[in-house]
PLY file of the C-alpha trace (Angstrom):
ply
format ascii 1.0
element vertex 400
property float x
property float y
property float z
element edge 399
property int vertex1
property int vertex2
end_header
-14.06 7.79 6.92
-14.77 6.03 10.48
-12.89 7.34 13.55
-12.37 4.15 15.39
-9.51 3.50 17.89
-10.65 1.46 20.04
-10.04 -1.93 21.37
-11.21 -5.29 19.58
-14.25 -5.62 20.90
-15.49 -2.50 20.17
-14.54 -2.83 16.29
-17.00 -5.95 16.78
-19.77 -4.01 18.05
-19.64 -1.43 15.52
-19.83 -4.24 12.56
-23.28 -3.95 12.08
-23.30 -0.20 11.52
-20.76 -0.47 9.08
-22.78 -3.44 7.24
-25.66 -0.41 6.86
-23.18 1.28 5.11
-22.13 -0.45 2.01
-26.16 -1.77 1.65
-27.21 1.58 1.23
-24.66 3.25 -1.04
-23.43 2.10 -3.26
-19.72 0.81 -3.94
-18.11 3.20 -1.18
-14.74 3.07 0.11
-15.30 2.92 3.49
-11.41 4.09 5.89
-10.88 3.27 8.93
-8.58 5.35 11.40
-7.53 2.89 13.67
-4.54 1.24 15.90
-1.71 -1.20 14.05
-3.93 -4.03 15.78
-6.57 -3.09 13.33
-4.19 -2.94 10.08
-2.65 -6.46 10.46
-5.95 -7.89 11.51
-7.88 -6.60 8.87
-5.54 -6.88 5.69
-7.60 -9.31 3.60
-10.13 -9.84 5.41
-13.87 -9.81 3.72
-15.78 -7.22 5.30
-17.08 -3.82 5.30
-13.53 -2.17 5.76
-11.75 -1.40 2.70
-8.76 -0.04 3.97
-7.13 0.86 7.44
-4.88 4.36 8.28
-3.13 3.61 11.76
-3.41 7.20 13.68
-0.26 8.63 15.43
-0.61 9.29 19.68
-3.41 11.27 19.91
-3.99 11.71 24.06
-7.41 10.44 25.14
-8.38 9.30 21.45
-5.71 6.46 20.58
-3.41 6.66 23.98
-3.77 7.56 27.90
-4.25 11.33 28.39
-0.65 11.43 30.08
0.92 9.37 27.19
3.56 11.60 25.34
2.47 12.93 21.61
3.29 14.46 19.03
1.20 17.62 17.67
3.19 17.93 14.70
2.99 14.91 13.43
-1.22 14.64 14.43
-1.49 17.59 12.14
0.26 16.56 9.04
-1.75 13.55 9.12
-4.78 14.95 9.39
-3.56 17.32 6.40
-2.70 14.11 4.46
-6.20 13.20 4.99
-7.93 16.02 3.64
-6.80 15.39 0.57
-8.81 12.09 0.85
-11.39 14.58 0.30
-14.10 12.44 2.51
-17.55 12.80 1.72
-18.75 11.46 5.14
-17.27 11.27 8.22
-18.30 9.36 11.30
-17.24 9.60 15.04
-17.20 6.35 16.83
-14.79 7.17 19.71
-17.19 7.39 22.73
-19.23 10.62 23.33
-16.87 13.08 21.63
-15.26 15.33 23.82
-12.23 14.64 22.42
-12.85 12.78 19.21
-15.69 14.83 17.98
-13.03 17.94 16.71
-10.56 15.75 15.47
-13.04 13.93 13.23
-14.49 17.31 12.13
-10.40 18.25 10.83
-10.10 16.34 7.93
-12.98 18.70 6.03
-15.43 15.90 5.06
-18.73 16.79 3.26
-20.69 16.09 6.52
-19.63 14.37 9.50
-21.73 12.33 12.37
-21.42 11.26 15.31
-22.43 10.43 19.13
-22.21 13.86 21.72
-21.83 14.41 25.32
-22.68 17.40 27.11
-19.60 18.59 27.47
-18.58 17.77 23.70
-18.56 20.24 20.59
-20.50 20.42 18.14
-20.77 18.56 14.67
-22.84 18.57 11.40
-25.89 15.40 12.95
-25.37 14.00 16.24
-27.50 12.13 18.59
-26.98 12.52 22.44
-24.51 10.23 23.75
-26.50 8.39 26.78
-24.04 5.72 28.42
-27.05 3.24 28.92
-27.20 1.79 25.73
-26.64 -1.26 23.65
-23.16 -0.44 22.20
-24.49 -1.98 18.45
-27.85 -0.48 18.50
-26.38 3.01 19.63
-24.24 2.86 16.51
-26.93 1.70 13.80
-28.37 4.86 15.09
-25.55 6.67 14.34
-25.15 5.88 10.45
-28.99 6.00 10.80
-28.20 9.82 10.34
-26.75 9.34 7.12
-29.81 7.14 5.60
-28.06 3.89 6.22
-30.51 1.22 7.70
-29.35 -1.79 9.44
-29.30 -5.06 7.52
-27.92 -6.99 10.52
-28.42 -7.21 14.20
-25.00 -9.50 15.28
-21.80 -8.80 14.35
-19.55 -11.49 12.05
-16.36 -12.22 11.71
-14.71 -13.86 8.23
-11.95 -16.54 9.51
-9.07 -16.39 7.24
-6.78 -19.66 6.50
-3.67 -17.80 7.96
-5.78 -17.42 10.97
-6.33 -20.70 11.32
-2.52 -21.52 10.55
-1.27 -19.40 13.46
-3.61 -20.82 15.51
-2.52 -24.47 14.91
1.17 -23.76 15.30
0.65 -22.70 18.40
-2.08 -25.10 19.98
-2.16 -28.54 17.46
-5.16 -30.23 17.17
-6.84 -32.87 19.73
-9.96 -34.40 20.06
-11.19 -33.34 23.37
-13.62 -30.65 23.79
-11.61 -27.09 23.88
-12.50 -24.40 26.78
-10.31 -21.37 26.37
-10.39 -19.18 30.00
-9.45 -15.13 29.26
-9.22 -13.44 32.68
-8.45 -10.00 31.07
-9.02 -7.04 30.39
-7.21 -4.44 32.09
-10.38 -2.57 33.19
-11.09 -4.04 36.68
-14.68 -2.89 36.87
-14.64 -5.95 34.20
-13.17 -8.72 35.61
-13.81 -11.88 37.83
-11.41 -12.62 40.18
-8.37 -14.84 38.63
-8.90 -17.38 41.26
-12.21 -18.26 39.90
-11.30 -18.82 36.97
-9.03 -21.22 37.94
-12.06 -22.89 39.70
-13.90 -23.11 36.84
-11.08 -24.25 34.83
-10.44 -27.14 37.12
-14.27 -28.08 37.12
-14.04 -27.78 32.96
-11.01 -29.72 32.70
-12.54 -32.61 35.69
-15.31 -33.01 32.75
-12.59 -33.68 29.72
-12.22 -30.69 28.70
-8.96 -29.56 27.23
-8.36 -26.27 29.00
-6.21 -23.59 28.06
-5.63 -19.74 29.44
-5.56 -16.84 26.67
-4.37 -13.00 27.03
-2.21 -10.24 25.83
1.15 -9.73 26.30
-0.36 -6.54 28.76
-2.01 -9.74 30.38
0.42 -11.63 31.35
0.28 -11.13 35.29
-3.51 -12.02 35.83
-3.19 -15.28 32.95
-0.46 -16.76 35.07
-2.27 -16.23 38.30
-5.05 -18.07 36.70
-2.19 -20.70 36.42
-0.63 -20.88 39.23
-4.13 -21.61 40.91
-4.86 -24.15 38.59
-4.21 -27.95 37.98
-1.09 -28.92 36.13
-3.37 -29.64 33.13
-4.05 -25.96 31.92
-1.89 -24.70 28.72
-0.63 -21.40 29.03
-0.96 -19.36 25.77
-0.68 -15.94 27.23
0.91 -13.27 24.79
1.68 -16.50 21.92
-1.82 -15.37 19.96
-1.76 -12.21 17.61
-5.45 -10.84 16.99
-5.88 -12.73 13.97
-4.07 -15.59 15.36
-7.29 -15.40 18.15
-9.38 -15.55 15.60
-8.29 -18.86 14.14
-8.76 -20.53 17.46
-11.86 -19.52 18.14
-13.78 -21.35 15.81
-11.67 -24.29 17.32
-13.48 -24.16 20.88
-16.50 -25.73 21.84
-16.82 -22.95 24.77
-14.77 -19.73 25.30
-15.09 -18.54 28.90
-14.52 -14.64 29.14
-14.79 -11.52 30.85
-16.55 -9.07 28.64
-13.61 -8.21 26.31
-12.37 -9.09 22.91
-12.48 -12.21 23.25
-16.04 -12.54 24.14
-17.24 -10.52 21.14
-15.00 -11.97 18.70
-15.98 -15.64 19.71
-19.88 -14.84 19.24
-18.93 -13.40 15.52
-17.46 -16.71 14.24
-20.08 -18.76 16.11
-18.64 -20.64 18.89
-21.02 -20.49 22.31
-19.89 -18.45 24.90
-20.48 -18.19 28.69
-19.13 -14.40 29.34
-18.74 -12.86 32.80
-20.68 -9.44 32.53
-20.71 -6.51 35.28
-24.83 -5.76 35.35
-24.16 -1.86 33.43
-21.70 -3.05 30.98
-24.39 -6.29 30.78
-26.40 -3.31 29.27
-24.24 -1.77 26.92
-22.44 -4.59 25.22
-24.29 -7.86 25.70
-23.79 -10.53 23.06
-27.03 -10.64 21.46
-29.16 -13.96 21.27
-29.21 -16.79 23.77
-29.28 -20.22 21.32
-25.55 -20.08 21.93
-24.38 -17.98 24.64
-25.07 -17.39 28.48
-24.13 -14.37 30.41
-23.34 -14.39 33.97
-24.16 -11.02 35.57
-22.77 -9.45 39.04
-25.54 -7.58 40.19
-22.85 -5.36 42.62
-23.73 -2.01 41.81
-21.48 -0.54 44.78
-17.44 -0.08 44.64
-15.32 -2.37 46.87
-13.57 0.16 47.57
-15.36 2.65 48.92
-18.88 2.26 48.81
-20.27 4.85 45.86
-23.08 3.46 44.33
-22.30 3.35 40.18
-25.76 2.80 39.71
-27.05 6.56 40.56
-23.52 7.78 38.79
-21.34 7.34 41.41
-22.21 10.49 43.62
-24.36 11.05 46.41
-28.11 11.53 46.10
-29.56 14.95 45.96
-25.49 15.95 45.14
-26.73 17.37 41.37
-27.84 20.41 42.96
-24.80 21.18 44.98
-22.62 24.01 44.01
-19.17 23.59 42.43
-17.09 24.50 45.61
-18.92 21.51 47.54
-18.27 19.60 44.48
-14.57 20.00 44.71
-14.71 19.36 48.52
-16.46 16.03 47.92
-14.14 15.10 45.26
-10.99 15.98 47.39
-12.47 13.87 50.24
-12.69 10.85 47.51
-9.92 11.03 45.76
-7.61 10.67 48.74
-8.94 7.08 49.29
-10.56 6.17 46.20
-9.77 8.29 42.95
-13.21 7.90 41.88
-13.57 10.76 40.19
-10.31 13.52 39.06
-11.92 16.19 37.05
-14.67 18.92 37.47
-16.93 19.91 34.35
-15.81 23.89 34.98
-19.21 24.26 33.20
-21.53 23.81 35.44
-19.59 22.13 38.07
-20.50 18.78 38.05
-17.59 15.89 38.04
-16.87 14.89 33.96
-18.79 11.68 33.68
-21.00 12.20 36.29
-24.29 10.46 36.02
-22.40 7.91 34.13
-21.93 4.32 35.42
-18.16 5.08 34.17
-17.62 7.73 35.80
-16.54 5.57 38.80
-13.22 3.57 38.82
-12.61 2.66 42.40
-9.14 1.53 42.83
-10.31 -2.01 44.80
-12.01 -1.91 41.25
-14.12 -5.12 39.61
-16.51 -7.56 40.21
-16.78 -8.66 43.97
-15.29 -12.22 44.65
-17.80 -13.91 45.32
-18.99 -17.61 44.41
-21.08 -17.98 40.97
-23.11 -20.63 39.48
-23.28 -21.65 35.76
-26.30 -23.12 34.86
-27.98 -23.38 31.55
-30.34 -20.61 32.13
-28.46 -17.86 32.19
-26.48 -16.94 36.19
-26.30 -14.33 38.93
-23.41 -14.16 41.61
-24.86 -14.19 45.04
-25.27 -10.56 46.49
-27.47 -9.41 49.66
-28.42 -6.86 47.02
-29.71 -8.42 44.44
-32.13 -10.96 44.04
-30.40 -13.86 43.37
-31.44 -17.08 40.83
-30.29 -20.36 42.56
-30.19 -23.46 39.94
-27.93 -26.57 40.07
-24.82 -26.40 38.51
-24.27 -28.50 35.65
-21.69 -30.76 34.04
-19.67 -29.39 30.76
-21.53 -30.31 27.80
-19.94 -30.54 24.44
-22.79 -30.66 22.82
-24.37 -27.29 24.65
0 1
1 2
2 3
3 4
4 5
5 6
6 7
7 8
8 9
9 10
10 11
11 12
12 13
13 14
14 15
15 16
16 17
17 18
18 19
19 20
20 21
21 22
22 23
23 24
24 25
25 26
26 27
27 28
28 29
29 30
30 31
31 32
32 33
33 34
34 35
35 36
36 37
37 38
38 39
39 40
40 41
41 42
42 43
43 44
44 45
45 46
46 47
47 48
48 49
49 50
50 51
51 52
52 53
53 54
54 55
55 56
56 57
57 58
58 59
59 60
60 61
61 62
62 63
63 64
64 65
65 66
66 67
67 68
68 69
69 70
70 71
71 72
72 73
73 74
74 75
75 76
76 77
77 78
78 79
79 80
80 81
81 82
82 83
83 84
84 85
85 86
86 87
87 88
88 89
89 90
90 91
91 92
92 93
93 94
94 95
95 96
96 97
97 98
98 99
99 100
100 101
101 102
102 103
103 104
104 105
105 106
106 107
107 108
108 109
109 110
110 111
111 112
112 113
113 114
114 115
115 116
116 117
117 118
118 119
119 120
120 121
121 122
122 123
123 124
124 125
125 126
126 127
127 128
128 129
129 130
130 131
131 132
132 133
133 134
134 135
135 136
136 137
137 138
138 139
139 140
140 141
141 142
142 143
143 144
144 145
145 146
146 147
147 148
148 149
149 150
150 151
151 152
152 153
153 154
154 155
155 156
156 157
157 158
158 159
159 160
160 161
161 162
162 163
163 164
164 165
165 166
166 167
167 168
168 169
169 170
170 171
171 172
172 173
173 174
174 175
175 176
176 177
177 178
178 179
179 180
180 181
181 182
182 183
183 184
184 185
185 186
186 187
187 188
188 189
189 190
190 191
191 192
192 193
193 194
194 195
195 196
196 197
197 198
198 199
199 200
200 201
201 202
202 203
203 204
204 205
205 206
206 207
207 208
208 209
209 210
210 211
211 212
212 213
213 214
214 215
215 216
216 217
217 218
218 219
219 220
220 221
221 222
222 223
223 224
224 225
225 226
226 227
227 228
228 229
229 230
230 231
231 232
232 233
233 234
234 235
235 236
236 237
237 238
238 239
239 240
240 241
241 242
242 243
243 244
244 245
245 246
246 247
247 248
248 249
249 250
250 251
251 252
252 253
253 254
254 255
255 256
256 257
257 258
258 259
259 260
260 261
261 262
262 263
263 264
264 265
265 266
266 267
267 268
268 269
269 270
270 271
271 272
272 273
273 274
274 275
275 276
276 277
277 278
278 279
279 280
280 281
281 282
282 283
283 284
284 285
285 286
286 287
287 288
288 289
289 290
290 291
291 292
292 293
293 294
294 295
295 296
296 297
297 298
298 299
299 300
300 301
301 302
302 303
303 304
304 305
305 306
306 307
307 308
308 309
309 310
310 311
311 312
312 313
313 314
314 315
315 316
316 317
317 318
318 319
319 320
320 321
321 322
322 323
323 324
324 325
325 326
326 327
327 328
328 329
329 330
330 331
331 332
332 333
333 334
334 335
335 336
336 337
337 338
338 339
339 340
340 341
341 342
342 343
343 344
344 345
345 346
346 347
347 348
348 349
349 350
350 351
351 352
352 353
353 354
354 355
355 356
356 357
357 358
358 359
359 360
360 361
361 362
362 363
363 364
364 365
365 366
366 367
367 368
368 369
369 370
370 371
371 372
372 373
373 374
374 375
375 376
376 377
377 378
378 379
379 380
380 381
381 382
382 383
383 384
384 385
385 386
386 387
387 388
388 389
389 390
390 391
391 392
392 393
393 394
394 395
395 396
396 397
397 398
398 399
């Protein structure tokens, strides 16, 4: 049994821990508690999944903390799965605080997982440490359980109703296919929608055939991608399912991304990518290899909004050894014009998430706007404080 409800690209990222699984024992039925997303896109599909249960609400685990549940109807599922009678159970939901005792209810033989500080306890756990490569932090995890990793990048099976959806919406042509994806919601993880458009106009001044993709949740930043472009762009906001996605991937000769979804999903059926990458989350879920895909990195390791530096965990230096009543103080003083941080650890005082690049979510939020340069080795957006790798831009290549 795998707790996993998370988004997309996450699911991709955790492919090659799941691959360990079925390599080293043998003929398991591997579950998967998951989202609806995960059930329609995985029905059929060749992999190490055998089966999907969608989870109910759960706050924090499968919906916002302030999203109305149901605690009934969370417990007679979980009682529904104890009859599975699961003889290993693995938590892949973040550090744990809140996923580590649901994945211990269901009474499997032995359960694993990842663990923050301020988590519970479980059977085997390694310490969840947010600067990490998301795929190699989970090959450690089922590294608990004996499994050993049999491959490094994720892949993705393309299935023919994919492909199908795909087609009905966007028919075939013969020039060169760039999609754009300004999402996702997180702003710490997007490039301004304006330069996108840029970038689309430049791709589609080269031939390419340029079209704009998102969820129906992305709807406002795809058409302001649009209504900055050139009449040219095709608007296939909200018209994809995940599976649907999937089929027209394989279909580009470059997919042009924020780190999301997309990104991941385009690198596991093989088409090149050129993905927009904060520097931390750079860290954490890069798309390995570099015969096919180029990241471009903002080095800005400072919120827009109000200046905290993410990089030293988004509090002042020396502020570890402060008591909790100046903690609260400093947090009050923040949260009037930032909401950087909104709880305290009652522990030992220290804001939850603190010394973790998440921890801070300014509301100006994401990547500064500022101008960036693809090139074929690899980019940087100008910053005064970084040091930055200046390189001609270059044409769109087909063939690259």
């Amino acid at each position: 049994m795998v707790l996993h409800a998370n988004g997309s690209g996450d699911f991709v990222l955790a492919l090659p821990a799941l691959e360990a699984l079925p390599a080293t024992y043998p003929d398991p039925e591997i579950v998967l508690l998951g989202k609806p997303c995960h059930a329609e896109s995985l029905r059929g599909r060749p992999g190490p999944v055998d089966r999907v249960v969608v989870m109910p609400p759960c706050p924090v685990v499968t919906v916002p903390p302030d999203a109305p549940d149901d605690p009934a109807e969370l417990s007679r599922f979980v009682t529904a799965l104890q009859t599975g009678r699961f003889d290993l159970a693995i938590q892949r939901r973040g550090g744990g605080r809140d996923s580590n005792p649901l994945s211990h209810r269901p009474g499997a033989r032995q359960t694993i997982s990842l663990r923050a500080s301020d988590a519970s306890s479980i059977d085997c756990w390694i310490p969840y440490v947010y600067n990490q490569s998301e795929i190699y932090r989970y090959l450690e995890v089922v590294a608990l359980a004996g499994a050993l990793p049999v491959t490094l990048e994720p892949h993705v099976v393309v299935l023919g109703r994919d492909l199908a959806e795909s087609l009905a919406v966007l028919p075939k042509s013969d020039d060169p296919l760039v999609p754009l994806h300004p999402g996702p919601d997180a702003p710490d993880r997007r490039w301004a929608p304006e330069t996108f458009a840029a970038t689309g106009d430049a791709l589609a001044d080269a031939g390419a055939r340029v079209v704009v993709i998102g969820t129906e949740l992305e709807r406002p930043l795809v058409e302001r991608v649009l209504s900055t472009m050139g009449p040219t762009a095709e608007d296939l906001g909200g018209k994809l399912s995940l599976g649907g996605l999937v089929g027209l991937l394989p279909c580009c000769d470059l997919v042009v991304p924020n780190d999301s979804g997309s990104a991941h999903l385009a690198a596991a059926v093989g088409t090149p990518t050129a993905c927009i990458f904060w520097c931390l989350t750079m860290m954490t879920a890069g798309i390995p290899g570099r015969r096919r895909h180029r990241p471009v990195i903002s080095w800005q390791v400072t919120c827009t909004s109000c200046g905290t530096d993410v990089a030293e965990g988004g509090v002042p230096a020396g502020a570890r050894s402060w008591p909790a009543s100046r903690w609260r103080m400093w947090l009050n003083r923040r949260s009037s014009s930032c909401g950087a941080h909104e709880t305290v650890d009652e522990k030992d005082g220290l804001p939850v998430g603190a010394g973790s690049p998440r921890g801070h979510r300014g509301s100006g939020g994401g990547l500064r706007r500022t101008r960036w340069l693809i090139t074929p080795a690899a980019v940087t957006a100008p910053s005064e404080a970084s040091r930055r790798l200046r390189a001609p831009a270059v044409e769109y290549d087909r063939a690259a």
